[in-house]
N, C-alpha and C positions, 0 to 999 in steps of 0.2 A: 764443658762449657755450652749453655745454650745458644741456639741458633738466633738472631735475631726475629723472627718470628714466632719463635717459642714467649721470648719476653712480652710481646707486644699484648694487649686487652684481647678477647678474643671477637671476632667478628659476627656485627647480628646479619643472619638471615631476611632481615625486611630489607637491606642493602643489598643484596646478592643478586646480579642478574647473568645468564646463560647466552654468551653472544656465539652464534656461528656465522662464520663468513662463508661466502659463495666462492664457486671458479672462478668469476669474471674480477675479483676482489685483486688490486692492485695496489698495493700498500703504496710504494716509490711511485707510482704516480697519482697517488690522492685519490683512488677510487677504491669506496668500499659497500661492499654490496653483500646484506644476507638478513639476518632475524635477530631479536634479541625477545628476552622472555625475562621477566620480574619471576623469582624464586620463590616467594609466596602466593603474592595474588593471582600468578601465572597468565598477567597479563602479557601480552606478547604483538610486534609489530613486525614487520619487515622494516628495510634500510636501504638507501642509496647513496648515501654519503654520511661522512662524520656528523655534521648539522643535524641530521635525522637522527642516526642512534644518541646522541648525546640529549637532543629535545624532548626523546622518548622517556629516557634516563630520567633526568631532570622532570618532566613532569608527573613519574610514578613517584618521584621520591617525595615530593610535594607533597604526597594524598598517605603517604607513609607519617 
């Protein structure tokens, strides 16, 4: 039986972004801190909180 995953559409690359978080990154208390990078245009910013990575997100996807 396939996995649920398996069934799903498969996922495009202009979607895809690479997030790493930093040391100082503190999930349980709302801090997050590190990079994110777009998988094609390889645009890429840093982050300091969720409002940032998400703003980033949201306006690569825009130009997508």
């Amino acid at each position: 039986m396939p996995r649920p995953l398996e069934r799903s559409p498969p996922l495009a690359p202009e979607y895809a972004f690479v997030v790493q978080f930093a040391r100082e990154t503190a999930m349980d208390a709302g801090r997050l801190v590190g990079r994110v990078e777009h998988v094609v245009s390889r645009q890429a910013t840093r982050f300091t909180s969720l409002d940032e990575l998400v703003a980033f997100m949201l306006a690569v996807l825009r130009e997508v």
